[in-house]
N, C-alpha and C positions, 0 to 999 in steps of 0.2 A: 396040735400039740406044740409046746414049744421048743426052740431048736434049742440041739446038744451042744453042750458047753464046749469051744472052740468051732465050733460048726460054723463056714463062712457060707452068710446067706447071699450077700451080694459084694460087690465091690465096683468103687467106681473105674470109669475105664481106662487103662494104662496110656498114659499118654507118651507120645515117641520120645525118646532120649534126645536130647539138646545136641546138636554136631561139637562133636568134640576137636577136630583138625581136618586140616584141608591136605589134601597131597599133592604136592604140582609137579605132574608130569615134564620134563623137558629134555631136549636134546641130549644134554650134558647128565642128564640122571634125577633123581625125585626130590624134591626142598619137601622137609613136613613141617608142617606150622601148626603148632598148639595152638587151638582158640584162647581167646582169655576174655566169655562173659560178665568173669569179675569185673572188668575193668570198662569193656564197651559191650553192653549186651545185644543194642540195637546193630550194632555197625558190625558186632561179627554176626548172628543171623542177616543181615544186609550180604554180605560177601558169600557166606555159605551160600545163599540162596543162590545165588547169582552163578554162584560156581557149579551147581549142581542143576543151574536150567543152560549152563554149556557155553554161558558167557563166553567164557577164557579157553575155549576149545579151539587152536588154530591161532592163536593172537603172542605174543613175544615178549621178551623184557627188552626194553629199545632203550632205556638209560642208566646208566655207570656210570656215577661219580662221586658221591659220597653217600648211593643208596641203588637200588636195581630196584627200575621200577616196568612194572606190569598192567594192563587195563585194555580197555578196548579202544584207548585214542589211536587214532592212526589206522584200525583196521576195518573199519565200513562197516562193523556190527551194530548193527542196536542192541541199547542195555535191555536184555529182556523181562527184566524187573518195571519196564517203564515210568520209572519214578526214581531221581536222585536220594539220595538221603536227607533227611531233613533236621538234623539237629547233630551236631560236633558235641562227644561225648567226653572229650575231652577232662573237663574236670567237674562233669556231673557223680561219677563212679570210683574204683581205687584208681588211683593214679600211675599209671606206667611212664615212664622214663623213655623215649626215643634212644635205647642205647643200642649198642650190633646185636643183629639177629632182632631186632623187634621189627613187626609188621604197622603198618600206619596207612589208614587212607590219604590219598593226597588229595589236595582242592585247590580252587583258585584264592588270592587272596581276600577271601572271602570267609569266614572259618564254616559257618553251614552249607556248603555247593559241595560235599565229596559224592562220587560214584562209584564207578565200577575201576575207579585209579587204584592201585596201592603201591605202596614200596617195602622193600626189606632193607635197613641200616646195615651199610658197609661196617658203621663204626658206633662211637660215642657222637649224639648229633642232639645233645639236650637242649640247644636255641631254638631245638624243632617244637619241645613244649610250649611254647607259648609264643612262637610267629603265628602270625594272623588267627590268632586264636585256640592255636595249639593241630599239633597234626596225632588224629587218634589212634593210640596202641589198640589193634584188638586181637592180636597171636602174636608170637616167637615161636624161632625155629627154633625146635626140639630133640635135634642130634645133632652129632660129630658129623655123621655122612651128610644131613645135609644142610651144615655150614660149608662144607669141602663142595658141595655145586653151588651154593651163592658166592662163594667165592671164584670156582670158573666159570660161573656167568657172568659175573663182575669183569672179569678178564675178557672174556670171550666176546662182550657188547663192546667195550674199548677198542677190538681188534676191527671186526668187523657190524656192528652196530644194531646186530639184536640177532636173540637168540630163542626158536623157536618154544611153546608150550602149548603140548599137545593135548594135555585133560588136566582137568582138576578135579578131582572128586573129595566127595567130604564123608568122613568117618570120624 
């Protein structure tokens, strides 16, 4: 017989929800970072992932100076993604602006070599769109609380020269 009018016979299968923000755990208290697929889809699934196989578990923001930067340089991890990123999204997608509170993977100068580096902008740092290629927006911080721990993380690497991050999870 045939099925009853609104009657679902099948559907296909839900696929998982896209990570919406990352939350970095740190000494000083939690930075949350709105993703922003609009703008780099590859480079923020690239980070989520990373963040969520424990990458950034145990590892620091080691520089303060006109940005607080985080990644696995310096701490003997391997990226467990085992693969860099391969394409600077830069001005493939909508365009974000390198102003305060934007997140950016860092690279060499190079503009396709970013990894598991990122930064979050102390300030306005727009010469950052388009040095060596452009450095890619893929989250901002998305409160008041926590602008108020990148800013004494900022403080806190100046004094003594990093400052621990104990998880990042993504939600």
């Amino acid at each position: 017989s045939p099925p009853l009018p609104g009657l679902l016979i099948s559907s296909p299968p839900l696929q998982p929800a896209a990570p919406m923000a990352l939350n970095i755990s740190t000494e000083l208290g939690v930075i949350r970072l709105r993703l922003r697929p609009d703008a780099a889809p590859e480079t923020a699934s690239y980070i989520s992932r990373a963040a969520a196989a424990g990458a950034y578990d145990g590892t620091s923001f080691y520089r303060s100076d006109f940005v607080i930067q985080c990644g696995l340089h310096g701490s003997g991890k391997p990226n467990p993604l085992g693969v860099d990123l391969k394409v600077n999204e830069t001005a493939l997608h909508q365009r974000v602006s390198n102003a305060r509170g934007t997140a950016a993977v860092a690279h060499w100068d190079v503009p396709d070599c970013g990894n598991t580096e990122f930064f979050i902008n102390l300030g306005a740092n727009s010469h950052l769109d388009a040095a060596y290629g452009g450095y890619c927006v893929f989250a901002c911080v998305e409160d008041d609380a926590s602008f108020a721990v990148v800013d004494q993380i900022a403080e806190a690497v100046k004094q003594r020269s990093k400052v621990a991050i104990q998880s990042i999870t993504v939600s």
